[in-house]
C-alpha positions in Angstrom: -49.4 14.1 -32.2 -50.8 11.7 -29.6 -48.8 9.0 -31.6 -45.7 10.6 -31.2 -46.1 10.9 -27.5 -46.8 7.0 -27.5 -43.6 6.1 -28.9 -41.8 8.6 -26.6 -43.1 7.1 -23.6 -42.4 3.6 -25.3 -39.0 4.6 -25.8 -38.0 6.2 -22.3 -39.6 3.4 -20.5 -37.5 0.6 -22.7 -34.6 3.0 -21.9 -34.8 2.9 -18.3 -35.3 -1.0 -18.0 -32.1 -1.0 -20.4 -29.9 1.1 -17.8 -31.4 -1.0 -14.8 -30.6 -4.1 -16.5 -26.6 -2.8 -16.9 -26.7 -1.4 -13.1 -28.0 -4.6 -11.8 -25.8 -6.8 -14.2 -22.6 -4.1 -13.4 -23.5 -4.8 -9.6 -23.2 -9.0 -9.9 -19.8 -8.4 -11.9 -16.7 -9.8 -10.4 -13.4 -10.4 -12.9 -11.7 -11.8 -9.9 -13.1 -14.6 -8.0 -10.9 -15.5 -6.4 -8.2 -13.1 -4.7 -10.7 -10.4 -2.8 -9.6 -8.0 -4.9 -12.5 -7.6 -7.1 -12.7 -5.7 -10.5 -9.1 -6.4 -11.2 -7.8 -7.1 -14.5 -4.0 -6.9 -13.9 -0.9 -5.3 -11.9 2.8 -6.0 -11.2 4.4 -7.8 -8.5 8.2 -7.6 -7.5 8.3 -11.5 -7.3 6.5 -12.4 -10.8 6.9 -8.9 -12.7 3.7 -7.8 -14.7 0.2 -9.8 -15.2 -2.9 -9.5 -16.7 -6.1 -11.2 -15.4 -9.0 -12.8 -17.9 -12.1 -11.1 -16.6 -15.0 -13.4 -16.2 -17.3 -11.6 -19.4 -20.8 -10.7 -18.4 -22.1 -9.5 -21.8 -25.0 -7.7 -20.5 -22.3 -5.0 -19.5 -20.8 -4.4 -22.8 -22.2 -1.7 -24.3 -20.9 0.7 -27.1 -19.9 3.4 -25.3 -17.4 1.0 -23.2 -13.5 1.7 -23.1 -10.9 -0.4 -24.5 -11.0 -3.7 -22.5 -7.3 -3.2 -21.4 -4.8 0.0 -20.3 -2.7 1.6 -22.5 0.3 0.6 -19.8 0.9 0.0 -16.4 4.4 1.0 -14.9 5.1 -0.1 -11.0 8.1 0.4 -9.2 10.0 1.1 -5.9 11.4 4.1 -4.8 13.7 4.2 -1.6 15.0 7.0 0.7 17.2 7.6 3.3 15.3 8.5 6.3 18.3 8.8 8.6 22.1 8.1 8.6 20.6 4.7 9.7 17.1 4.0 8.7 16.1 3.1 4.5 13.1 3.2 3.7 10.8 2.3 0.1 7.6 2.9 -1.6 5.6 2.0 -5.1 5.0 4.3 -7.4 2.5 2.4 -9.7 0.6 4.4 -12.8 -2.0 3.5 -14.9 -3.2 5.0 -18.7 -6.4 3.7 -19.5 -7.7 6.1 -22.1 -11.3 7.6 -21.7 -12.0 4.3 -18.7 -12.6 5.4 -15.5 -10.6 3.2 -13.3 -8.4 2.3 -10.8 -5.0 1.4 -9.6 -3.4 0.2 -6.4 0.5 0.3 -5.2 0.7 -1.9 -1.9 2.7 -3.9 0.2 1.8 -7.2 1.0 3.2 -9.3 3.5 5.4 -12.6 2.0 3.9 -14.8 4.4 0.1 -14.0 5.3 -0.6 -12.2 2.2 -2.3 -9.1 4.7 -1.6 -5.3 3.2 0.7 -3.9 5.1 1.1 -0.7 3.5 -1.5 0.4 0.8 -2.2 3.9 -1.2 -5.8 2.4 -1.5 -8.1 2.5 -4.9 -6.8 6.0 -6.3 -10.0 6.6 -9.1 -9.4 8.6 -12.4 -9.9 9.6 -15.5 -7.4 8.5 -19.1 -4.6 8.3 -16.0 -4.1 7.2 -11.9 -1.0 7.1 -9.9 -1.1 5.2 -6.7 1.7 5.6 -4.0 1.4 3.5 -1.0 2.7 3.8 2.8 6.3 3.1 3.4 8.6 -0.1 4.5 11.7 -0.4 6.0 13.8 -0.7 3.1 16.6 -3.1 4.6 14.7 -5.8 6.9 11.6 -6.4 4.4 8.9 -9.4 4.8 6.8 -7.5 2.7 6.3 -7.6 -1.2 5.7 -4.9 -3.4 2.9 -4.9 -5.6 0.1 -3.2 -8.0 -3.1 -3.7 -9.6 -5.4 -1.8 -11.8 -8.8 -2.3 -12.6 -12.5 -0.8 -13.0 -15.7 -0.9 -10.5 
């Protein structure tokens, strides 16, 4: 009995230095050095169409219970509206299916210029499936360019 007890303790206490280890090593993880936007692995943009993004690896992180490295698909594109008899404006829609990964995606516009956000839905988090649908533009006299990203973390 007093052996069994041994090898529990043994066993819970390796256990919690494994999940420290993978928190600490999760915490130092960056796929994307660098654009800012870290823990993306991909997205759309109006300009260059869709992408994907080589994650830097940190194999400390993999474990067996991890999703599949990449979405099932990511669709992005812009809606418009007429506000007034005058006045056009447009959004991205941009969804994400990422089976059993808890993730992200993003639909914003980003100025052609500076590269600042100008009109963002911000990280919308999920479960198997996100949609993200940022602010509005004018839809006629645009500087902006539409685009999308989805990743984890």
């Amino acid at each position: 009995m007093k052996r069994r007890r041994i090898i529990a303790i043994s066993m819970l206490a390796l256990s919690i230095f494994s999940i420290s280890t993978v928190t600490s090593a999760a915490d130092d993880y960056s796929p994307v050095q660098n654009t800012g936007l870290q823990g993306v692995y991909g997205g759309w943009s109006e300009d260059e169409g869709y992408f994907t993004v080589n994650p830097v690896t940190n194999a400390s992180i993999i474990t067996t219970f991890a999703p599949s490295a990449s979405p099932k698909s990511h669709r992005a594109e812009i809606k418009t509206y007429r506000e007034s008899s005058t006045t056009i404006r447009e959004y991205i829609v941009a969804t994400t299916e990422w089976p059993d990964a808890y993730h992200y995606t993003i639909a914003q516009y980003e100025n052609a210029f500076t590269g600042s956000v100008t009109a963002s839905s911000g990280r919308v988090y999920g479960m198997d499936q996100t949609t993200a649908i940022s602010g509005t533009v004018d839809g006629e006299f645009n500087i902006q360019k539409a685009k999308s990203y989805y990743g984890m973390y």
